[in-house]
C-alpha positions as CSV (number, residue, x, y, z in Angstrom):
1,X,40.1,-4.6,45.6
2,X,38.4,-7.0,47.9
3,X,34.9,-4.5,47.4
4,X,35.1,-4.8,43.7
5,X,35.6,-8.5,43.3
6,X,32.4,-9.2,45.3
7,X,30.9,-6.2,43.6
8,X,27.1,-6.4,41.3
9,X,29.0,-6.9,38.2
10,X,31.3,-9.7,39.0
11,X,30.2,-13.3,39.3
12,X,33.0,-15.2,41.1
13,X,36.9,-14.7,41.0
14,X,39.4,-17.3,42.4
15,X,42.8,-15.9,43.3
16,X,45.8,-17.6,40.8
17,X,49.5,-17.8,40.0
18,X,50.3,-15.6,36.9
19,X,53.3,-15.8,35.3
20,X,54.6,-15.2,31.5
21,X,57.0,-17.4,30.5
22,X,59.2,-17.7,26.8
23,X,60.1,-20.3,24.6
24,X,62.0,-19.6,21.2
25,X,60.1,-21.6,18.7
26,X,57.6,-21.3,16.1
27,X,57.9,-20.9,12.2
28,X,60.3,-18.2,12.8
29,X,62.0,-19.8,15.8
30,X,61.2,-16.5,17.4
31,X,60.4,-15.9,20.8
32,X,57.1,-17.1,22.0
33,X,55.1,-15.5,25.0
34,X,53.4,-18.8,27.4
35,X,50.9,-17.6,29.9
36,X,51.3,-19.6,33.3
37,X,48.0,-20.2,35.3
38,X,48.0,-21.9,38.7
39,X,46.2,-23.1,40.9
40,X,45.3,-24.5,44.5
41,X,41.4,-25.7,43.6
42,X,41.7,-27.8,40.4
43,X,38.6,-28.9,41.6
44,X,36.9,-25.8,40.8
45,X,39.2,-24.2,37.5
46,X,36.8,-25.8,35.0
47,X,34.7,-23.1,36.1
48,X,36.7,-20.3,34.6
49,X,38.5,-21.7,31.9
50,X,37.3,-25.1,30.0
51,X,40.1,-27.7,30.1
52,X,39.0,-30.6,27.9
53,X,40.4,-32.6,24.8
54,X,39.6,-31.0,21.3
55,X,38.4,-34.6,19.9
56,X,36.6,-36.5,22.7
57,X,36.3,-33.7,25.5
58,X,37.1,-35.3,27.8
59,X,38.1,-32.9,30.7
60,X,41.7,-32.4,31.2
61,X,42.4,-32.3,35.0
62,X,45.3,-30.8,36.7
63,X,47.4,-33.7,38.4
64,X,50.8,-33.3,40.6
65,X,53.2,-34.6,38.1
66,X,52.3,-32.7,34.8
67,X,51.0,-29.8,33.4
68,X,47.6,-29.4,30.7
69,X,49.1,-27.4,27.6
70,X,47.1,-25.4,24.9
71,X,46.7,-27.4,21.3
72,X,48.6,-25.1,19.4
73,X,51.8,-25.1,21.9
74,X,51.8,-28.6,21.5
75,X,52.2,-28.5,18.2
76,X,54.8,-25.7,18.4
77,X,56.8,-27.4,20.2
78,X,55.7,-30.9,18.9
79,X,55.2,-32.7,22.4
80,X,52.0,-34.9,23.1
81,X,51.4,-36.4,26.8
82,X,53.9,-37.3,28.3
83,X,56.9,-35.6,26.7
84,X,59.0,-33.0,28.3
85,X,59.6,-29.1,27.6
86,X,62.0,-26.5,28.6
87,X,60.5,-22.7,28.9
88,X,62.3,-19.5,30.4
89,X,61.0,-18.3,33.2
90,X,60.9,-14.8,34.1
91,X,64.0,-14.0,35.4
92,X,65.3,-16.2,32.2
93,X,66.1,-19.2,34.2
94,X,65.0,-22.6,32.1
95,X,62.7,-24.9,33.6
96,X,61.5,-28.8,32.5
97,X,57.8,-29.0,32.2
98,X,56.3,-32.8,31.7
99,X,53.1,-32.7,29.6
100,X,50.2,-34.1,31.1
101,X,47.3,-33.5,29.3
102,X,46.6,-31.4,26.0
103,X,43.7,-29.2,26.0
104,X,41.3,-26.9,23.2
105,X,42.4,-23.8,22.9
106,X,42.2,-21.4,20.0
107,X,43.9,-18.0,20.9
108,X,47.3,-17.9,22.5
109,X,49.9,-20.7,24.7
110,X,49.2,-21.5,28.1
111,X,50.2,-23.5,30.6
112,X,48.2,-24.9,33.5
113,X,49.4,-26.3,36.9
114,X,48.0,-27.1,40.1
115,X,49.8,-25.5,42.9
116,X,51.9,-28.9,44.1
117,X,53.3,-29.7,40.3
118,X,54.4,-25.5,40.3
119,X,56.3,-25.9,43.8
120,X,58.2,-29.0,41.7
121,X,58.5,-27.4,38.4
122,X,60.1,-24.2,40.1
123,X,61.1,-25.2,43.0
124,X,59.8,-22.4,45.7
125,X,56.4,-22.5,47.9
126,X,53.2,-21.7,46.1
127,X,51.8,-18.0,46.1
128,X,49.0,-16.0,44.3
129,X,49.7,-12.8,42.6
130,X,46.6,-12.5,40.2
131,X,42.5,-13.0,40.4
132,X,40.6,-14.7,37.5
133,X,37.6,-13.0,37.0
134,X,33.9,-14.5,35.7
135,X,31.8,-11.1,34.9
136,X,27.7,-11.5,34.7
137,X,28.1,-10.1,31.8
138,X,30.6,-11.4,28.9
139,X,29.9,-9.0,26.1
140,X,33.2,-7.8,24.4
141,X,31.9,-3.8,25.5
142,X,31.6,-4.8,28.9
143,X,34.6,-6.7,29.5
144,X,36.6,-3.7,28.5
145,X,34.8,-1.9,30.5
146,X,35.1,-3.5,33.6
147,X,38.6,-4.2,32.9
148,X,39.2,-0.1,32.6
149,X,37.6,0.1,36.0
150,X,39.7,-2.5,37.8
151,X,42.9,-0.8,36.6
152,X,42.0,2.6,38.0
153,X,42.2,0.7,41.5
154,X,45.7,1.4,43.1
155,X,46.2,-2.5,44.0
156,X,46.0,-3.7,40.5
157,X,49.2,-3.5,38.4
158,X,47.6,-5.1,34.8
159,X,44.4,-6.4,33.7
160,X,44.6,-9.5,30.8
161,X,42.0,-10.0,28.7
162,X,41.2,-11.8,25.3
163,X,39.3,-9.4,23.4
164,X,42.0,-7.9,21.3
165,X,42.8,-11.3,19.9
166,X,39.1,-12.2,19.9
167,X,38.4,-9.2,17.6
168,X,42.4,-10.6,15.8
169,X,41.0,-13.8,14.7
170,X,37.5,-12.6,13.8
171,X,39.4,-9.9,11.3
172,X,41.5,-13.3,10.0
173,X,38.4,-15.5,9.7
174,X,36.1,-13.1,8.1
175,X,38.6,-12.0,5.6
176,X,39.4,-16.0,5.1
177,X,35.7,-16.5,4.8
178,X,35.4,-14.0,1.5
179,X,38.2,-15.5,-0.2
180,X,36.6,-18.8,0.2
181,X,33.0,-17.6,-0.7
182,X,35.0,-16.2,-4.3
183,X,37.3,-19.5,-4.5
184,X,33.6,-21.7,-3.9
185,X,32.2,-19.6,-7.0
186,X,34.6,-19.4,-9.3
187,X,35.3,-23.6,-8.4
188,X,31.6,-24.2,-9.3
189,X,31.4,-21.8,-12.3
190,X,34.7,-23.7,-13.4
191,X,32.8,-27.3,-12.7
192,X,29.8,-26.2,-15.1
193,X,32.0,-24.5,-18.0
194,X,34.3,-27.9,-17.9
195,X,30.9,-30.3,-17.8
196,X,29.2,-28.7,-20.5
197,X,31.9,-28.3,-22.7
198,X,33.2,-31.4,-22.2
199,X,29.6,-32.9,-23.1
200,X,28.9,-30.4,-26.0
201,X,32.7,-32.0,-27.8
202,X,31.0,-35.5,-27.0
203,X,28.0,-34.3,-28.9
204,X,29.0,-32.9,-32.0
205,X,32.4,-35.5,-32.4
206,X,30.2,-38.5,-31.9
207,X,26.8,-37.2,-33.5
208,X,27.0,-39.8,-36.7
209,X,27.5,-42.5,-34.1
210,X,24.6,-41.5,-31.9
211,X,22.4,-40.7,-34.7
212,X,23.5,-44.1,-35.9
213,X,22.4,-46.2,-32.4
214,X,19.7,-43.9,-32.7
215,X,18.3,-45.5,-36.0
216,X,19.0,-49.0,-34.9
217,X,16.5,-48.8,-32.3
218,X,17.8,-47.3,-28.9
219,X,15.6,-45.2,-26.9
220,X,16.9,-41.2,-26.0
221,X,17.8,-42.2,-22.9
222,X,19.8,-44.8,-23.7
223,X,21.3,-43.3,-26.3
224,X,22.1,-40.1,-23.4
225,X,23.6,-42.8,-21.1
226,X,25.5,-44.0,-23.8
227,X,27.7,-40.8,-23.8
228,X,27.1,-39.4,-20.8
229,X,28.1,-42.6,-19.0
230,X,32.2,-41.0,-19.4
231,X,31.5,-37.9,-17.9
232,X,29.8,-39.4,-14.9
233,X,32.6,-41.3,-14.3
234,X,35.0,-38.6,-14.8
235,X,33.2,-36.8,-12.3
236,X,33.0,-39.5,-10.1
237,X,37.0,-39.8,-10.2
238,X,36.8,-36.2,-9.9
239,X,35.2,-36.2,-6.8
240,X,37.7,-38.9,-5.2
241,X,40.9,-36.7,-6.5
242,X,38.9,-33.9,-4.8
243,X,38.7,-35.2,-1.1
244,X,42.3,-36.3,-1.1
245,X,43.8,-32.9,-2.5
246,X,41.0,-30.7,-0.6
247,X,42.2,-32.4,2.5
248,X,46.2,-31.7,2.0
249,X,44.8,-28.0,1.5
250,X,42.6,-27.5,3.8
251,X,45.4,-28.7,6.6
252,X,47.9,-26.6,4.7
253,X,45.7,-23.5,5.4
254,X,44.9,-23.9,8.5
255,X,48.2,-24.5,9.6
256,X,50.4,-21.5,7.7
257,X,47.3,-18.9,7.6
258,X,47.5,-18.3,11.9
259,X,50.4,-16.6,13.3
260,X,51.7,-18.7,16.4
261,X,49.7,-17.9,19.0
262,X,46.4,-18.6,17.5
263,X,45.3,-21.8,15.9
264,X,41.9,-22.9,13.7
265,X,39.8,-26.3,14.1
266,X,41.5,-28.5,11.6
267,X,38.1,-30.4,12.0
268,X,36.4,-30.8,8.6
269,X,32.3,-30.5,8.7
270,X,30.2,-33.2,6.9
271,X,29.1,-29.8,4.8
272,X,32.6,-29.6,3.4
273,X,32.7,-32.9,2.6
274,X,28.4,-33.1,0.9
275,X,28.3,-29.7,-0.5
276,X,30.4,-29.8,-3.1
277,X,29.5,-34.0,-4.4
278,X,25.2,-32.4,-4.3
279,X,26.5,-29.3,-6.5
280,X,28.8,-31.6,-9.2
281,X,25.4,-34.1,-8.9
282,X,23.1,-31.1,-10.0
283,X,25.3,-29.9,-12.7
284,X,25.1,-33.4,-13.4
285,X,22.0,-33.8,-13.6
286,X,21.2,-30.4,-15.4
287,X,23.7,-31.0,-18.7
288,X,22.4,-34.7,-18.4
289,X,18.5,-33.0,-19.2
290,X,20.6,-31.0,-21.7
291,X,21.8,-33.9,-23.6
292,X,18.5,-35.5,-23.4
293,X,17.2,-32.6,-25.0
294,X,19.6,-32.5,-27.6
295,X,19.7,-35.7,-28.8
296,X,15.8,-36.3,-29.0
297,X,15.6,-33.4,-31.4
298,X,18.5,-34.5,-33.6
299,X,17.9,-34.8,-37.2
300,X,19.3,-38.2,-37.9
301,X,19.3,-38.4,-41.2
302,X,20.8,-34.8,-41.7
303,X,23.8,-36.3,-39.1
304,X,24.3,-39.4,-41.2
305,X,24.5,-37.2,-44.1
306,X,27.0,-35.0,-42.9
307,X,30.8,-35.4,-44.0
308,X,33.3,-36.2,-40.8
């Protein structure tokens, strides 16, 4: 074991606590697998698993008092720093955890503990029974590779790794991504139709009025701004009513879409929030050159003529 760790393959290991614990919680109040991680060198854990805050990141360190929780446990569980948890150990026996710190994490609950807070939590002397392992190479081919090699050695009872759910959220994200790529297209098709139609009933209701401010003088483009002012601003409104409802569903998504164990950035890009104001703009500005068009070919007199 000792020959493989150090082998040409493997960076650095550091030996660990490993433990699965339970909770029942969860949208199903089910029970919930926790991963236990501790450690003796808090000093040097950053190195193999990045503890940090998801909005500032700032580093989360491992103190004597508390334990540093995955994000989406939190919220499972609905604890922030400085609350108290139960969990089951494994031989079922419940324990009281005191939050510490909160850290980023994407893909399943943990817990993490430096070796004095685990003697307290569980009350015996601190042992390793598990190696984290930092390979050269992190490909997803190589990982299982390496991991199929370790388990082939009589000392090793389990390898864990993360690419099964890697490859589990990639599957959700990527088929999340194409129903959002249709939702975007049909949404902007939907924006154009609306625009132009609405603009077009504008037109023809109102053309004996335009042709008439047309006659007394107006320019085109005053006379364009004179109806197209109202869908502007109905746009603008639009836009507004857009960011407060897109914002409810976005969080709704991101929040029922993951099973338990796996959460998404509820983070929303300055993309999310542009895109869609330039596209409304451009359609916009498109039907406004439409308009323009359209009323600096009308035949006025014809319009005035006509019977309403």
């Amino acid at each position: 074991m000792a020959t493989t760790l150090k082998g040409k393959t493997v960076q650095s290991s550091t030996a660990v606590r490993y433990e699965e614990l339970s909770k029942t919680a969860g949208k199903e109040n089910d029970k919930q697998s926790i991963t236990l991680l501790v450690t003796d060198d808090a000093y040097n854990f950053n190195e193999y698993l990045t503890l940090r805050d998801r909005k500032t990141h700032q580093p989360q360190i491992l103190v004597n008092n508390g334990a540093v929780i995955s994000e989406r446990l939190a919220e499972m569980l609905n604890v922030s720093v400085g609350d108290t948890f139960t969990v089951n150990d494994e031989n079922g026996a419940q324990r009281t955890i005191k939050v510490a710190g909160i850290s980023e994490m994407y893909i399943g609950h943990f817990i993490f503990m430096n070796a004095q807070c685990c003697e307290h939590v569980f009350g015996d002397q601190y042992n390793t029974n598990a190696y984290m392992v930092r390979l050269k190479d992190h490909s997803n081919a190589n990982t299982e590779r390496q991991g199929a090699k370790f388990m082939k050695l009589a000392a090793v009872r389990g390898v864990v790794q993360n690419t099964t759910q890697k490859n589990m959220v990639s599957t959700i994200v990527g088929s999340l991504n194409q129903i959002m790529e249709v939702l975007i297209l049909v949404a902007v098709l939907l924006a154009v139709v609306i625009l132009y139609n609405l603009t077009n009933l504008n037109v023809s209701e109102r053309i004996r009025e335009l042709s008439t401010i047309k006659v007394l003088g107006f320019h085109t483009s005053e006379t364009t701004m004179y109806i197209y002012r109202e869908t502007i601003l109905l746009s603008l409104l639009g836009i507004l009513a857009r960011y407060g409802f897109g914002e409810w569903l976005h969080r709704y998504i991101i929040t029922e879409v993951p099973p338990d164990e796996v959460m998404f950035d509820p983070a929303i890009s300055w993309i999310a929030l542009g895109a869609p104001a330039i596209v409304v703009a451009v359609a916009l500005a498109v039907l406004g050159w439409i308009v323009y068009r359209q009323l600096e070919t009308v035949d006025m007199l014809e319009a005035l003529k006509s019977v309403e």
